[in-house]
BADRENTOR-753781 format. One line per 10 residues: number of its first residue (from 1); for each residue x, y, z of C-alpha. Coordinates in steps of 0.05 Angstrom, whole numbers. Example, Ala and Ser with C-alpha at 12.3 -4.5 7.8 and 13.67 -1.06 7.14 Angstrom:
! BADRENTOR-753781
1	246/-90/156 | 273/-21/143 $
This chain:
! BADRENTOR-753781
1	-1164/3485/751 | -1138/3556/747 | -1207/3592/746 | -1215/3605/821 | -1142/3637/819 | -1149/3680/746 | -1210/3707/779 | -1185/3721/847 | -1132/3763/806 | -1166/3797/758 $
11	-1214/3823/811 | -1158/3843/855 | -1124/3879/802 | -1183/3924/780 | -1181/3959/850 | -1100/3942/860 | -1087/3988/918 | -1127/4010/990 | -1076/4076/991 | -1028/4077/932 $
21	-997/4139/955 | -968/4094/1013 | -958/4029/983 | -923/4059/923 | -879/4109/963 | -807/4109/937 | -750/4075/979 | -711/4135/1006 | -779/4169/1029 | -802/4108/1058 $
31	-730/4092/1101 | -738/4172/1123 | -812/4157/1157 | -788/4112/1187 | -728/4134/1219 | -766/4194/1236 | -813/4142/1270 | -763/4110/1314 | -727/4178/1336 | -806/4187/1359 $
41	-821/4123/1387 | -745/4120/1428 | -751/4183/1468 | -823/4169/1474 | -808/4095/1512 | -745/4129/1545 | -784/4193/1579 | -850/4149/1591 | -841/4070/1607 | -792/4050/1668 $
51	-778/3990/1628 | -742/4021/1577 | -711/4067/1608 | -679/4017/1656 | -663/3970/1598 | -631/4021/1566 | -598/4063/1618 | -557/3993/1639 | -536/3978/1568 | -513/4053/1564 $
61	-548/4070/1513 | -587/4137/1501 | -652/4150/1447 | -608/4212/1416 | -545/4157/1387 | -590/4139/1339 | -585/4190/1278 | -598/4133/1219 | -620/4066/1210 | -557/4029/1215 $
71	-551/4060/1282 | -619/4031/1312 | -596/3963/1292 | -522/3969/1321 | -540/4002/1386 | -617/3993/1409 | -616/3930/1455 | -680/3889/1436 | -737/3874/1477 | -744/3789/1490 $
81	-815/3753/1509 | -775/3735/1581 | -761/3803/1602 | -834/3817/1586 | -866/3762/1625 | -821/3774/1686 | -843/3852/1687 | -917/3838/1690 | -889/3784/1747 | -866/3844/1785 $
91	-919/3906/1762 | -981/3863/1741 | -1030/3862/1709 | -992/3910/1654 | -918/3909/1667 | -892/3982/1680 | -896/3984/1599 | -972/4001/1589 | -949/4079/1568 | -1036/4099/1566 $
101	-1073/4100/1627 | -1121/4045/1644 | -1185/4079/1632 | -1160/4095/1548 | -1152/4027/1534 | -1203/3996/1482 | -1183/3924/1488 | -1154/3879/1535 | -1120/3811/1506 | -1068/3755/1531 $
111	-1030/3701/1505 | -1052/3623/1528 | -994/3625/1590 | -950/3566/1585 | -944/3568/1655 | -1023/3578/1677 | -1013/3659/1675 | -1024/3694/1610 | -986/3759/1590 | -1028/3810/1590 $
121	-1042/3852/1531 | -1072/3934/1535 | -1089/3971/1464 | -1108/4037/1474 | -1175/4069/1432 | -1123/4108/1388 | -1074/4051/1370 | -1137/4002/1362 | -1164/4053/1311 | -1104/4053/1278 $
131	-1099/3976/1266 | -1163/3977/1243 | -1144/4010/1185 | -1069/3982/1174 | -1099/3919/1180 | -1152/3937/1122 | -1089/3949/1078 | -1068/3887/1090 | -1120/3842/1068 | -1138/3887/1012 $
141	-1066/3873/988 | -1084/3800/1004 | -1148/3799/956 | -1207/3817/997 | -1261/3856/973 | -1323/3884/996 | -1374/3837/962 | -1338/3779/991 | -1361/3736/1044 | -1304/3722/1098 $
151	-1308/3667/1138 | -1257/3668/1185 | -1243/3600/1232 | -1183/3633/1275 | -1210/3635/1343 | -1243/3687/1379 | -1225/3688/1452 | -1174/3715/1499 | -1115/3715/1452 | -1120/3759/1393 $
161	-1132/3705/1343 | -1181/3724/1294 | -1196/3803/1323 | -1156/3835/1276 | -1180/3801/1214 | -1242/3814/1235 | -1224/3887/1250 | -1201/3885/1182 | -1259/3847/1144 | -1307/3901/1175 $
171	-1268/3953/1154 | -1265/3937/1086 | -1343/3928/1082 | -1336/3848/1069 | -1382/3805/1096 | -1355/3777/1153 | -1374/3707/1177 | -1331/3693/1240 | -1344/3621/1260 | -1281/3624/1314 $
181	-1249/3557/1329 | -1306/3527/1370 | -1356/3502/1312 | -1340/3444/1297 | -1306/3424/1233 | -1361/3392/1196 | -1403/3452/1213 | -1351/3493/1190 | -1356/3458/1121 | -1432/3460/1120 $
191	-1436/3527/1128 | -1379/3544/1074 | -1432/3513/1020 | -1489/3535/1046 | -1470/3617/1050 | -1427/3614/982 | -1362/3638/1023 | -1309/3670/976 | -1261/3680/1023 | -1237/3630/1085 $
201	-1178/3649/1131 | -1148/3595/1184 | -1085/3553/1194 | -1044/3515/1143 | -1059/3456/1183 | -1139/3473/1192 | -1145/3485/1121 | -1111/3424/1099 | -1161/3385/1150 | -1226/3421/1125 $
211	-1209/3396/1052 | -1195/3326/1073 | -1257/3318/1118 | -1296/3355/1069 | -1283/3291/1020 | -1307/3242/1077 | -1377/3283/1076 | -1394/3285/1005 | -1383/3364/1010 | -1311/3374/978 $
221	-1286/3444/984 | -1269/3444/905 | -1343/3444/888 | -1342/3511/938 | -1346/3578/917 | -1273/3595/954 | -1235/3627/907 | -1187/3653/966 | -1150/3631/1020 | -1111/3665/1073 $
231	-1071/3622/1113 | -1030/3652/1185 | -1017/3630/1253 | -960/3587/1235 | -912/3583/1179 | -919/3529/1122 | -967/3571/1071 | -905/3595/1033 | -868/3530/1037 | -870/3502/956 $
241	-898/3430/975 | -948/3457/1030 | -978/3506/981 | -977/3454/924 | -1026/3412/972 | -1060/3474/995 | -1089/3496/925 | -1094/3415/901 | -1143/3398/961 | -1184/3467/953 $
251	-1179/3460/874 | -1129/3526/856 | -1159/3585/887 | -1112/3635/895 | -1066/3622/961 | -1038/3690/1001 | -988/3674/1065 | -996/3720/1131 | -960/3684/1177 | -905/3725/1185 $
261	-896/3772/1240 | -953/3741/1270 | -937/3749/1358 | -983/3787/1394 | -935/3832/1422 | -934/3867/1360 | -1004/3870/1347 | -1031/3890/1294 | -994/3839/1263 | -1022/3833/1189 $
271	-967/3887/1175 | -938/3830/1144 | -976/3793/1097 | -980/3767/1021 | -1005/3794/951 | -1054/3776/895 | -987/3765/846 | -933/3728/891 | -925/3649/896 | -910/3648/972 $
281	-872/3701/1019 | -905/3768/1048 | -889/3838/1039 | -868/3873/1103 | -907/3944/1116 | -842/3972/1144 | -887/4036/1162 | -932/4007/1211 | -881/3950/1238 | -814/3957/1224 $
291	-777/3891/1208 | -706/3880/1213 | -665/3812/1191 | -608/3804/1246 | -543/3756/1257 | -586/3690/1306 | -535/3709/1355 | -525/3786/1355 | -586/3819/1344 | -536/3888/1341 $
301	-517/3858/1273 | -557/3867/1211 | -542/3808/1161 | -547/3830/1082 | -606/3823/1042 | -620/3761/1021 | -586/3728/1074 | -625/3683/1135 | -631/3707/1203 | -670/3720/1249 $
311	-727/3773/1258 | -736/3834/1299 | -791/3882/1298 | -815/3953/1321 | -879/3993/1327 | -878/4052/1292 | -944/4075/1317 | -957/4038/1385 | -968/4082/1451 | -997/4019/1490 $
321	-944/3976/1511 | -906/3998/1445 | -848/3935/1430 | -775/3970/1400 | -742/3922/1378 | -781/3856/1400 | -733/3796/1384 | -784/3754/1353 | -745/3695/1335 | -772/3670/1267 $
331	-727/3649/1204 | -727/3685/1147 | -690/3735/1094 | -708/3801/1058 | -713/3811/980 | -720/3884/957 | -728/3875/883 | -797/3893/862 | -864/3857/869 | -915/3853/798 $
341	-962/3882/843 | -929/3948/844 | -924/3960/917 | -855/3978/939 | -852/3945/1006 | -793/3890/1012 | -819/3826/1022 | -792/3752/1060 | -801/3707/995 | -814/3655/1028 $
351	-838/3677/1091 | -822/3662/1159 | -792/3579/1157 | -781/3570/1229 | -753/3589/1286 | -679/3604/1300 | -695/3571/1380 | -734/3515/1348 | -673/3488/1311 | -648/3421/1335 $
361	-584/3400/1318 | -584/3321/1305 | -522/3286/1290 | -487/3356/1281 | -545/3372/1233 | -590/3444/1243 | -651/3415/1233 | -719/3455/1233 | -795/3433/1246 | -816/3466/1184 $
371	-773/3426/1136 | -803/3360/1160 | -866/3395/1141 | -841/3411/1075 | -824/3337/1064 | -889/3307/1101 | -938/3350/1068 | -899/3332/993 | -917/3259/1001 | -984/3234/970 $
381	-1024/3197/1021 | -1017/3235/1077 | -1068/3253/1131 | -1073/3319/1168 | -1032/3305/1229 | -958/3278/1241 | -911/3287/1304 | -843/3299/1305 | -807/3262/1373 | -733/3284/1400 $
391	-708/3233/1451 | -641/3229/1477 | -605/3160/1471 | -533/3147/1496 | -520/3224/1508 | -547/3226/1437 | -597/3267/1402 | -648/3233/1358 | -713/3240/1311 | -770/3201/1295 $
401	-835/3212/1260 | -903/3188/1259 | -959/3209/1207 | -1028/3198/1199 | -1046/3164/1134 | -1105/3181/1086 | -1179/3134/1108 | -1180/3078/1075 | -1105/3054/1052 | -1089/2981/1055 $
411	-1020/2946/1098 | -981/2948/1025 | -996/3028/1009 | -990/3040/1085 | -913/3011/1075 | -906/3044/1008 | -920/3114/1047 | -876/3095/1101 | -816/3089/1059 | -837/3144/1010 $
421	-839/3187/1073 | -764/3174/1092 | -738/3182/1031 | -766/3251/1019 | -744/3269/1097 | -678/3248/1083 | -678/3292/1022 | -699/3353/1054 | -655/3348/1119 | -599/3300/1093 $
431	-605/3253/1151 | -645/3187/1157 | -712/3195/1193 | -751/3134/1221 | -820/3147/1202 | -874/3108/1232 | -944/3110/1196 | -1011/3120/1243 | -1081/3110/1234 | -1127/3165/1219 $
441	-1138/3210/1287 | -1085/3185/1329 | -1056/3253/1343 | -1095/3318/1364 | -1121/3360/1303 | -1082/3421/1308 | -1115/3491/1290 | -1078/3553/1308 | -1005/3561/1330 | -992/3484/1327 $
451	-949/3447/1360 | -927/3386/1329 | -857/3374/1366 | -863/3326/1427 | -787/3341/1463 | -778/3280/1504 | -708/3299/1526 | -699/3301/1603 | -687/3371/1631 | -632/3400/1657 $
């Protein structure tokens, strides 16, 4: 069981490093890039995007008070997803935040529009270029090699999706083999035998599907040739008792996390992504994106490493619609003691594990999404899908569950899962869960970005 992994390694280590001279740099160097970086990238947004300059100007704030790091955080207001979508309400299609002219961008992109209109994304040529390569890094730190075939199920359409690992594969010289989201899972797993793919990238959730389907068609994924997998789009690959499913169902090939970080708005967003020698978590390329860990409710206050909060992040680079200070919103802390694979980024150990505005607080509890996950994915028997319901009774908050059970289980295991499932929800969040078990495909099959909470509270 540990061939697939060993291998994965070994090969990895041979050619460790895409550009040592940057992944190695010392500390102090490092933090002086990228202040120099931000001085840049401030009076550049300032002098050159209305946005920012307004933003700024009516918190009172000017790009020269920052002379250190400790000043960005205290005194740069951030940037939210709402102020965004309301300025491309009012200067469509770009916002008054583009910074390049129209006829230097390479690439044109937008997010799905929870409302019907999507937010509209410009990259110029230069800045595409330049994720090309940054992006490169990143999956080389992940594993990926040139002889290895890549297949890549993230989709390829109007959101960004599966562009930059593709960007990325090319640029590495892999073999790329970008099926997209729109062939169909049994194809998917065809296809995966049939070209000897050593590499597949998707969703925790996908991945976990492929491997149980590929059971139901005689095709498991252990008899594959994967010997890596790169799961992003949504956090759960650096959660213990999703990862411990992960590399049972695809029989231990190594497992690399690069979901944090991952919002279009700070595109390219494999900045952030796992090694070949971790167990879970991502290093953060604080030269290319610059990732701060801030107080949930003062992003002007930087919590201590190794402390939870929430994330922020900044292009270093960007000239197209360039984010300083994006309040991202995901869960997570920073460790800065070093990684066996020598690079001397800092890293989120355990990734991102949710989202400080997807908490719900249940009977005076903070509970989050992801640690239902945890407990779901931790119980043997499981299907692919579950669904977490909030309804409101008698002014109150409350949780239930329902989870799709593995083909084939008779009324007596379905019962034993049911109460094995509360028990281990309980332990995780420390309040009783009714769980409900389902039939095999009664809820959607999830691929990217999933959404697995159905909030049936009435709005106010």
């Amino acid at each position: 069981m540990t061939d697939r992994r060993d291998e994965a390694q070994r090969r990895a280590r041979s050619t460790r490093f895409r550009d040592e001279a940057r992944e190695t740099m010392p500390r102090h160097e490092r933090d002086k890039l990228i202040l120099d970086r931000i001085q840049h990238q401030l009076h550049y947004v300032y002098e050159n995007l209305p946005l920012y300059r307004r933003h700024y100007d009516s918190h009172g704030f000017k790009p020269s008070d920052v002379q250190s790091l400790v000043d960005f955080t205290a005194k740069v207001p951030v940037i939210t997803k709402k102020m965004l979508v309301e300025n491309q309400q009012q200067h469509p299609p770009f916002g008054d935040y583009l910074g390049v002219a129209r006829n230097q961008l390479a690439r044109i992109h937008g997010s799905s529009g929870t409302t019907g209109k999507p937010t509209m994304y410009g990259v110029s040529q230069r800045d595409w270029d330049r994720a090309r390569e940054a992006s490169a890094m990143a999956l080389w730190s992940a594993g990926v090699r040139p002889d290895d075939v890549v297949q890549i199920t993230f989709p390829f359409a109007l959101f960004f999706g599966g562009w930059g690992i593709l960007q990325a594969t090319e640029q590495i010289g892999a073999t790329t083999f970008p099926t997209g989201s729109v062939v169909p899972t049994d194809k998917q797993i065809e296809l995966m035998h049939a070209l000897d793919c050593d590499v597949v990238v998707g969703t925790p959730s996908y991945l976990v599907h492929l491997a149980q389907r590929s059971r139901e068609l005689g095709l498991d994924v252990r008899d594959s040739k994967v010997s890596l997998l790169i799961a992003g789009g949504e956090p759960g690959a650096s959660i213990a008792s999703v990862r411990e499913l992960l590399t049972q169902l695809w029989g231990n090939p190594l497992l690399v996390d690069a979901s944090a970080g991952s919002t279009s708005e700070m595109y390219p967003f494999l900045s952030n992504i796992g090694c070949t020698e971790s167990d879970g978590g991502v290093h953060l390329f604080q030269d290319e994106n610059y990732t701060e860990i801030v107080d949930p409710n003062d992003p002007n206050v930087a919590v201590p490493s190794g402390t939870s909060g929430a994330t922020v992040a900044t292009h270093l680079w960007r000239e197209s619609q360039p984010m300083i200070r994006f309040w991202m919103g995901d869960e997570g802390y920073i460790d800065d003691t070093p990684c066996p694979c020598g690079r001397t980024y800092p890293r989120l150990p355990r990734g991102v594990f949710g989202r400080v505005d997807d908490m719900l607080i249940i009977r005076g509890a903070n509970v989050y999404p992801s640690a239902i996950e945890a407990a779901v994915r931790g119980v043997d028997g499981t299907g692919s899908e579950f669904r977490i319901f909030v309804d409101r009774e008698n002014a109150l908050d409350e949780l239930r569950v329902e989870v799709e059970h593995e083909p084939g289980m008779g009324t007596e295991d379905v019962e034993q899962l049911r109460l094995s499932l509360e028990a281990a929800i309980k332990l995780s969040i420390q309040i009783r869960v009714p769980v409900k078990v389902v039939a095999p495909g009664t809820h959607e099959q999830q691929t990217f970005k999933s959404r697995r909470v159905v909030d049936n509270r009435p709005k106010v």
